[in-house]
PAZAPA-4460 file (N, C-alpha, C; in steps of 0.05 Angstrom, whole numbers, plus 32768, in hexadecimal, padded with zeros to 4 digits):
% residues 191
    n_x    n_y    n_z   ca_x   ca_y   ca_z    c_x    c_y    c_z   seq   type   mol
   7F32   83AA   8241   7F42   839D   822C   7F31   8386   8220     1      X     A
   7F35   8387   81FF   7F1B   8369   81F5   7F37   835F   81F5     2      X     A
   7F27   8346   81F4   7F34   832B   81EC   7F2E   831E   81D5     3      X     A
   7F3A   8320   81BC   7F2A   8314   819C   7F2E   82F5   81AF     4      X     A
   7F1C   82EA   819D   7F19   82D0   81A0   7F15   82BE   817C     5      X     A
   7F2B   82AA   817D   7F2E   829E   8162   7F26   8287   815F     6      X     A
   7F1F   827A   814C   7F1F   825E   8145   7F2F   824B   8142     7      X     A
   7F32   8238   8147   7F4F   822A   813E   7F3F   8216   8137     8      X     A
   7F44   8209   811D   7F31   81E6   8117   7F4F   81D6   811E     9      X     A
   7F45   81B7   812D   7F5C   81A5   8127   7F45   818F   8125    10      X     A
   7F59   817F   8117   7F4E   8165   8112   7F4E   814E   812E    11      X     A
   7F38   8145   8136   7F2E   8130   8145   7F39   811A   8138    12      X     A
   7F55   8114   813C   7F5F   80F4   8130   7F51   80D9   813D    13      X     A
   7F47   80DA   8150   7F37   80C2   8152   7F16   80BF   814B    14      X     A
   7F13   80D5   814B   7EF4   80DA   8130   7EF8   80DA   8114    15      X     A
   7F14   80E6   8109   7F15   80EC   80F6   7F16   80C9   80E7    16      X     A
   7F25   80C1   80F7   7F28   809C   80EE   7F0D   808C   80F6    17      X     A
   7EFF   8093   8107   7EE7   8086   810F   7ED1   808E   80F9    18      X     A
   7ECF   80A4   80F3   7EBB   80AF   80E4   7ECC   809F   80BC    19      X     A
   7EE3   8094   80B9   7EED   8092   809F   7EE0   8072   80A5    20      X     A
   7EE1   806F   80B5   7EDA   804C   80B9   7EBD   8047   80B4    21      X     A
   7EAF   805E   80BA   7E91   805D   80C2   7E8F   805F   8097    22      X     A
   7E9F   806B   8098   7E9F   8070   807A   7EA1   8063   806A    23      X     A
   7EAE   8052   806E   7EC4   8038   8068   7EA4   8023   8061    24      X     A
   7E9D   801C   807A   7E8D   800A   8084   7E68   800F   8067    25      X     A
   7E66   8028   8068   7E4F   8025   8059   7E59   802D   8042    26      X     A
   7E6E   8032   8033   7E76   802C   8018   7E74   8013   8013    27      X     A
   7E80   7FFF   8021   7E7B   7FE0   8017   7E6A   7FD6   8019    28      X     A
   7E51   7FDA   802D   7E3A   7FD1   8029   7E29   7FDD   8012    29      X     A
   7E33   7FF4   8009   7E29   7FF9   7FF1   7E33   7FF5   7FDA    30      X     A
   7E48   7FE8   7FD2   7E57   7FDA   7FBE   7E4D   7FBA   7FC7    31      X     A
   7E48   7FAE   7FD9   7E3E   7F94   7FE0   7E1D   7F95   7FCF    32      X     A
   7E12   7FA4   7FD6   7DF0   7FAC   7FCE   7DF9   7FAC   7FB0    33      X     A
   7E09   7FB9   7FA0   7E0E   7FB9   7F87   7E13   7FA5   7F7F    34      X     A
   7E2A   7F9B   7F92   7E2F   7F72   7F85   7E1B   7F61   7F7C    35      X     A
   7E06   7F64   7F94   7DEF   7F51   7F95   7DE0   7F57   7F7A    36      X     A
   7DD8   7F74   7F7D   7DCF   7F7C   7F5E   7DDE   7F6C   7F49    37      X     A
   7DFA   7F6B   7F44   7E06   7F63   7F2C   7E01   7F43   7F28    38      X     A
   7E02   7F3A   7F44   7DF1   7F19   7F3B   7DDD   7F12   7F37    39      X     A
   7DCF   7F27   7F38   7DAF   7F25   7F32   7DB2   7F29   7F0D    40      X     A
   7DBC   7F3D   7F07   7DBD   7F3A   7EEF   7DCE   7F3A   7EE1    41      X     A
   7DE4   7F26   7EE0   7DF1   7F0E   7EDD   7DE9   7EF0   7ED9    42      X     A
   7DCD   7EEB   7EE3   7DBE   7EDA   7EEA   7DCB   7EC4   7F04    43      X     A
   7DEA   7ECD   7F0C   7DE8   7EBA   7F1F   7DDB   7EC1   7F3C    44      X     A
   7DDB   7EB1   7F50   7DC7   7EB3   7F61   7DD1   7ECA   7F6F    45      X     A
   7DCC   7ED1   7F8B   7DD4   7EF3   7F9B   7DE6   7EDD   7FAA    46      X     A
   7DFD   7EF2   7FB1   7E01   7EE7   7FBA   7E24   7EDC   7FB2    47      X     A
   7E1E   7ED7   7F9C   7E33   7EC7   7F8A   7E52   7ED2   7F94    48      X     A
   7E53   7EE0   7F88   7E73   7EF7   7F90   7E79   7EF7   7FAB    49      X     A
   7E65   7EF5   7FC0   7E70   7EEF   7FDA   7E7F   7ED3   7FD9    50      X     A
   7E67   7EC9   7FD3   7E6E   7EA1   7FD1   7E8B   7EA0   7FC1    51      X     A
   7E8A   7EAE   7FAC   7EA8   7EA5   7FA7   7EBB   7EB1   7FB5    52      X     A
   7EC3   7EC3   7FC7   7ED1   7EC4   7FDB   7ED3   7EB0   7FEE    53      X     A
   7EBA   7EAE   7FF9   7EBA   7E95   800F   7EC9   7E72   7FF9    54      X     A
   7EC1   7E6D   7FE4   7EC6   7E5B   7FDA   7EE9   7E5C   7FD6    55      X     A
   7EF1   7E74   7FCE   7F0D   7E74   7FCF   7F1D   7E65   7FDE    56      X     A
   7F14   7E70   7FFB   7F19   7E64   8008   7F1B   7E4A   8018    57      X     A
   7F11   7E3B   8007   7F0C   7E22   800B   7EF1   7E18   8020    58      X     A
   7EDD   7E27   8019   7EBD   7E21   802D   7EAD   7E1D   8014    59      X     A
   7EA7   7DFE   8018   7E91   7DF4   8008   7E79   7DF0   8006    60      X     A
   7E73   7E01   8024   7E54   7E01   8026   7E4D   7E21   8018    61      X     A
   7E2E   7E25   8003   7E2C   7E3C   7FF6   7E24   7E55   8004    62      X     A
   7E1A   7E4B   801E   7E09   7E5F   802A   7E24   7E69   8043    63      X     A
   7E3A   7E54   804A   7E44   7E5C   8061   7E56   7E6E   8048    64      X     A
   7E69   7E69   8038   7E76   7E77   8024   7E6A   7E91   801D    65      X     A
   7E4F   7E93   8019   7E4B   7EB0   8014   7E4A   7EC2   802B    66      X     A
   7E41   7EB8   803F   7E48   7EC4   8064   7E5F   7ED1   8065    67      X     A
   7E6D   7EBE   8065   7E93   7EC6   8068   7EA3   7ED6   8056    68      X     A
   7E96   7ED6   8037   7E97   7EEB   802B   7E93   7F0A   8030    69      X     A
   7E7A   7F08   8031   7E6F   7F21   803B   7E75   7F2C   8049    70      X     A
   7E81   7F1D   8066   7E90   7F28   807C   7EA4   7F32   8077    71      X     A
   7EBB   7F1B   8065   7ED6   7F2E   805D   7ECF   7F48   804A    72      X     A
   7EBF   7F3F   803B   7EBF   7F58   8023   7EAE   7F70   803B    73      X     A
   7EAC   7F6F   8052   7E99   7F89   8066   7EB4   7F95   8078    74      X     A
   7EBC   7F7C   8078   7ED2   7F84   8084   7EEB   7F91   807F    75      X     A
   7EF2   7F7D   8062   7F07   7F90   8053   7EFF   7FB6   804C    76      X     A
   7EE4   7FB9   8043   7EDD   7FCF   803A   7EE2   7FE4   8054    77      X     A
   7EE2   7FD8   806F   7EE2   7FE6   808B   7EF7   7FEB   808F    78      X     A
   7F0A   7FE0   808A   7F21   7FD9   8099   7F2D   7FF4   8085    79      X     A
   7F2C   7FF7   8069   7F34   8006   8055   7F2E   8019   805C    80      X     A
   7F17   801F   8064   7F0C   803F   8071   7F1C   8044   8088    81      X     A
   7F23   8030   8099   7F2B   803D   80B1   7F52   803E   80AB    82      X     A
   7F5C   8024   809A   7F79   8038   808D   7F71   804F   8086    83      X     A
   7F5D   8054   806B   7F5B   8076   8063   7F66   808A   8075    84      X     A
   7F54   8088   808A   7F53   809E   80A4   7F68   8098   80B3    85      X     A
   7F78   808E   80B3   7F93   808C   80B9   7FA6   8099   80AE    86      X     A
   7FAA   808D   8096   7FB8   80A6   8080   7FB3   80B4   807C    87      X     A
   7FA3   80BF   8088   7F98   80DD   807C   7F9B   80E7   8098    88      X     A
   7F99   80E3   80AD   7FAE   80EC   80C3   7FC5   80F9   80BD    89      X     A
   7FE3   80E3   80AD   7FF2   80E5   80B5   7FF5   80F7   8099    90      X     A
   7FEB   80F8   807F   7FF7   80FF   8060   7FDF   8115   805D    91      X     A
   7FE0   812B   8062   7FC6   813D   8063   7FC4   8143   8042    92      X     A
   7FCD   8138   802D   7FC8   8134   8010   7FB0   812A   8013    93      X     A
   7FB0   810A   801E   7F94   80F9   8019   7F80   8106   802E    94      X     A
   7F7E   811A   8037   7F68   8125   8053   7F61   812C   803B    95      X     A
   7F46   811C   8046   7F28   812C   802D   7F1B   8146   803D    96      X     A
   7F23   815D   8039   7F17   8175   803F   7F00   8180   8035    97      X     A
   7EFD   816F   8022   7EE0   8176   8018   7ED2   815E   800B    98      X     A
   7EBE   815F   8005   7EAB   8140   7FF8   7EC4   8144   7FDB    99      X     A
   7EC5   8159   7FCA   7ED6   8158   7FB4   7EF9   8155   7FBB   100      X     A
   7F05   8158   7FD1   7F1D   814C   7FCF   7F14   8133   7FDF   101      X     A
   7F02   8124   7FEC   7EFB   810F   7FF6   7F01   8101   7FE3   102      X     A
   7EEA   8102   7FC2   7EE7   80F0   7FAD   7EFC   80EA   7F9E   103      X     A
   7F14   8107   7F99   7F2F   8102   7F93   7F39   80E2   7FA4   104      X     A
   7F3D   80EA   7FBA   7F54   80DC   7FC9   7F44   80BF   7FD3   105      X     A
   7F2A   80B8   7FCD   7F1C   809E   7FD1   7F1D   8097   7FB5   106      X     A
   7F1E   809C   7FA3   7F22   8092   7F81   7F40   808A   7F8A   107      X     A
   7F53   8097   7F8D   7F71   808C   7F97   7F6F   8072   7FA1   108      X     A
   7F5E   807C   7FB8   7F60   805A   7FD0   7F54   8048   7FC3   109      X     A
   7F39   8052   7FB3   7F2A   8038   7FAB   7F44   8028   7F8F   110      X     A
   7F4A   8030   7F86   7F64   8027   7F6B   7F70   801A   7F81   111      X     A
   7F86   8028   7F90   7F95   801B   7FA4   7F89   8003   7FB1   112      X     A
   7F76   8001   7FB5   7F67   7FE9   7FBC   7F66   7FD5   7FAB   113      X     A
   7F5F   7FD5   7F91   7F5B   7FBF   7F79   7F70   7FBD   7F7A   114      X     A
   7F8F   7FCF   7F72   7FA7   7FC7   7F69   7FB5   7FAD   7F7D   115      X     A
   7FB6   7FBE   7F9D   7FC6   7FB0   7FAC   7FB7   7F97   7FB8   116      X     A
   7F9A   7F9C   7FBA   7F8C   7F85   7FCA   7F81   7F75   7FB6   117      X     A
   7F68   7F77   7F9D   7F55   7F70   7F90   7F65   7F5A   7F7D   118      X     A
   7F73   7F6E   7F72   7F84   7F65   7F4E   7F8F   7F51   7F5F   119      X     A
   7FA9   7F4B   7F6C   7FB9   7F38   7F79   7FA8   7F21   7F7E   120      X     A
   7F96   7F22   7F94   7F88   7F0C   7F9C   7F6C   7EFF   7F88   121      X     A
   7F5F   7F0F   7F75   7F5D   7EFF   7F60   7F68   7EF3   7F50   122      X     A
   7F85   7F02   7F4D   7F90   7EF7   7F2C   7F9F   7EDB   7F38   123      X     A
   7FA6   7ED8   7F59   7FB3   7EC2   7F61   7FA8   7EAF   7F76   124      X     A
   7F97   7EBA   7F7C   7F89   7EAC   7F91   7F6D   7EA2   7F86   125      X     A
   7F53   7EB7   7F87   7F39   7EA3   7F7C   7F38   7EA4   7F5D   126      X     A
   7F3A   7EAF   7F4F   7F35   7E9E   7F32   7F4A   7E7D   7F31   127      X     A
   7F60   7E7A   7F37   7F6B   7E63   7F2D   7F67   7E4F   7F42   128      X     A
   7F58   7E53   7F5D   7F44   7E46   7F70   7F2A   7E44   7F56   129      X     A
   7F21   7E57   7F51   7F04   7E4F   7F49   7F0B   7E42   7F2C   130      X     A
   7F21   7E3E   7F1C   7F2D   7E2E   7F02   7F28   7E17   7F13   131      X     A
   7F3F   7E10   7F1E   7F43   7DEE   7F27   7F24   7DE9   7F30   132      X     A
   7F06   7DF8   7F3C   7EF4   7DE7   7F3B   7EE0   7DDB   7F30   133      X     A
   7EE8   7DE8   7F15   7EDD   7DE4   7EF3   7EE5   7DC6   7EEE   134      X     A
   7EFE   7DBA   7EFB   7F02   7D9C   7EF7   7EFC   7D91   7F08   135      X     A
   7F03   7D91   7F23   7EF1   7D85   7F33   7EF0   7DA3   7F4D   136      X     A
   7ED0   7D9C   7F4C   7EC1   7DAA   7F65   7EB4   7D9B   7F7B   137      X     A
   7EB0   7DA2   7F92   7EA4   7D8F   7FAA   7E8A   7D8E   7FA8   138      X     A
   7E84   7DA5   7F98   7E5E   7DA2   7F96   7E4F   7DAB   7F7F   139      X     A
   7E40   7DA9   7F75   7E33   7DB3   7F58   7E36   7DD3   7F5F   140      X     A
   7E2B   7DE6   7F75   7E2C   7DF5   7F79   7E43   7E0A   7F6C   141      X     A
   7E57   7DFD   7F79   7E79   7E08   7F76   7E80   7E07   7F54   142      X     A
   7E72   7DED   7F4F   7E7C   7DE5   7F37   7E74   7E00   7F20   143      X     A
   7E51   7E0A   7F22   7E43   7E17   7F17   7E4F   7E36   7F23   144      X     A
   7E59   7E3E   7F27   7E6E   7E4B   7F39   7E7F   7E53   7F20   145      X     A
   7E9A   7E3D   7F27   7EAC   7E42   7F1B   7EAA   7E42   7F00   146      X     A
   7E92   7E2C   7EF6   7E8A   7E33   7ED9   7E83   7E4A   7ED4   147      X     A
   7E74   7E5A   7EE2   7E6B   7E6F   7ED1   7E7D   7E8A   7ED6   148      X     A
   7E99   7E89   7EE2   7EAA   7E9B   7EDC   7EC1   7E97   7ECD   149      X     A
   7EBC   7E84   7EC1   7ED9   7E77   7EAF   7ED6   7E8A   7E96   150      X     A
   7EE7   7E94   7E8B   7EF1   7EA5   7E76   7EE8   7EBE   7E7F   151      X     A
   7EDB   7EC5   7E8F   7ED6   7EEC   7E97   7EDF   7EFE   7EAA   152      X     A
   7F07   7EEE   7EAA   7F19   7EFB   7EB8   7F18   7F16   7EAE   153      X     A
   7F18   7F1A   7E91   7F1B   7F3F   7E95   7EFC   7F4E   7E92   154      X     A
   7EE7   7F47   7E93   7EC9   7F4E   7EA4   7ED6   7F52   7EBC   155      X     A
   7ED6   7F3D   7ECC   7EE2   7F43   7EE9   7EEF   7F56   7EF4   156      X     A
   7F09   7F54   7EE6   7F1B   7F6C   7EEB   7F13   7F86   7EE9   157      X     A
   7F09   7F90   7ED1   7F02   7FAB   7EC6   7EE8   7FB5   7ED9   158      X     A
   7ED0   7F9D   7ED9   7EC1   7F9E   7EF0   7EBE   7FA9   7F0C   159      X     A
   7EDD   7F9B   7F16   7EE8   7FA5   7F35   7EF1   7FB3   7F38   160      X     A
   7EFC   7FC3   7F1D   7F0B   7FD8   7F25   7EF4   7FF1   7F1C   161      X     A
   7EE3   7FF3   7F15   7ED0   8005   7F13   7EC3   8001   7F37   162      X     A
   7EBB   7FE9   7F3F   7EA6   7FE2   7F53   7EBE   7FF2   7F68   163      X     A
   7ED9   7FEE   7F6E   7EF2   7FF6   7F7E   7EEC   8018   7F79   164      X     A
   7EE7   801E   7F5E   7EF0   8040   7F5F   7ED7   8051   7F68   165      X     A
   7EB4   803D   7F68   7E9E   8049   7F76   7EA3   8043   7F96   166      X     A
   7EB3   8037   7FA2   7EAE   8030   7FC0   7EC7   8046   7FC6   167      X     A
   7ED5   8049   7FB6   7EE8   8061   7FBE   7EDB   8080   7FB6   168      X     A
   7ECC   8083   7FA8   7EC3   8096   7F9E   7EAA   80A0   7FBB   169      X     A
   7E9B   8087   7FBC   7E91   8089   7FD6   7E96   8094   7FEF   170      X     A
   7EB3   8083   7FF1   7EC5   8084   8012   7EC3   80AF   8013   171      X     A
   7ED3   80A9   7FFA   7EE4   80CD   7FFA   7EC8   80DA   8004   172      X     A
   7EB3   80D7   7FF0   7E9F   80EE   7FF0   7E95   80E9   800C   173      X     A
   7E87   80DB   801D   7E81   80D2   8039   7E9C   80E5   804A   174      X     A
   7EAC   80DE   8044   7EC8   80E4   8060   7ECE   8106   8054   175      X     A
   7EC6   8101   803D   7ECD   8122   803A   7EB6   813D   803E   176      X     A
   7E9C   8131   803A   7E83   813E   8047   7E81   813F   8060   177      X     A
   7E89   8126   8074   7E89   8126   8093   7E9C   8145   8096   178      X     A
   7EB4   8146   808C   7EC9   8158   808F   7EB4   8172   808C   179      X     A
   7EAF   8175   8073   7EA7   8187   806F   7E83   8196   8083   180      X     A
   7E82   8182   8094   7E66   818E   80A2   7E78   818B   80C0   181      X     A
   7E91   8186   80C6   7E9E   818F   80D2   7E9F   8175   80F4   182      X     A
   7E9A   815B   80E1   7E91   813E   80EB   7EAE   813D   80FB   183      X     A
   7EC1   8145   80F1   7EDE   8142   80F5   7EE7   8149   8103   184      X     A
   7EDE   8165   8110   7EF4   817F   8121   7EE7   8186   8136   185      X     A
   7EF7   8184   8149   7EEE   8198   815C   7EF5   81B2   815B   186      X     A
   7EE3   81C9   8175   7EEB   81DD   8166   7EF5   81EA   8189   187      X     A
   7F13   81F5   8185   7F1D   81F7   819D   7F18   8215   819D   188      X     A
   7F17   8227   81B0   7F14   8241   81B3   7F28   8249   81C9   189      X     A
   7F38   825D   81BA   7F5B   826A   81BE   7F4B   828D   81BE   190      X     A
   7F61   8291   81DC   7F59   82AA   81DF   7F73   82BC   81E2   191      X     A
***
């Protein structure tokens, strides 16, 4: 008597989320690498766009401000990858099955990202932080800072939401290539 022997793929949910994080994690360092580029030619110094995160926050030293930037903005981009792979657990719509439904459903997250996280905490939190330091600032630094973003709220915006739809465009294609070389599944053998 044979015995056929089949394939069955399932998804590795604690790889499948480990591997979206891993994903997560070098999308923003590669949207971070792009930042730096944009202050280079911008002419402000590298760096800048972190610093004004950290400055938001109320840190008036330039070098500790861009530190603490960098960290949230490494972190937020991580943390996004590893929700992704969460929802995509539970909503098998957003499961990137391939690098091309990857890039679909990371263009989603990356928007979803500017809308619910980016847009909000610029339009209310650091631009009208970085306004009030245009009248008084704690340091020339800050001051040269908030001067040189005053009037290029919609630069900014339009800006972030392109920079939001390459780190999502990124995530997808990364989490959906892993899928697709099979980064994701184990493969159980049913007899």
């Amino acid at each position: 008597m044979e015995t056929e022997v089949t394939s069955i793929w399932k998804v590795d949910q604690k790889m499948y989320i480990l591997y979206c994080t891993i994903a997560g994690f070098v999308s923003v360092w590669a949207i971070s690498g792009l930042l730096v580029l944009v202050d280079y030619a911008s002419g402000t110094p590298g760096g800048t766009f972190f610093a004004v995160i950290g400055i938001s926050l109320g840190i008036n030293d330039p070098a500790i401000a861009q530190y603490v930037g960098l960290g949230l903005h490494l972190l937020t981009g991580t943390v996004a990858g590893n929700i992704y792979g969460q929802a995509s657990i539970f909503w098998r719509k957003l499961a990137p099955n391939s690098y091309r439904q990857g890039i679909k459903t990371g263009l989603v997250v990356g928007a979803a990202l500017w809308t619910i996280l980016f847009l909000p905490l610029t339009t209310f939190g650091i631009l009208p932080k970085l306004d009030s330091y245009v009248a008084s600032a704690p340091n020339q630094y800050i001051f040269e800072i908030s001067s040189h973003f005053q009037g290029l709220y919609p630069v900014i915006i339009i800006g972030s939401l392109i920079f939001h739809l390459l780190y999502g465009l990124l995530l997808g294609f990364l989490a959906g290539r892993m899928t697709e070389l099979g980064t994701f599944v184990t493969r159980k053998e049913v007899l």
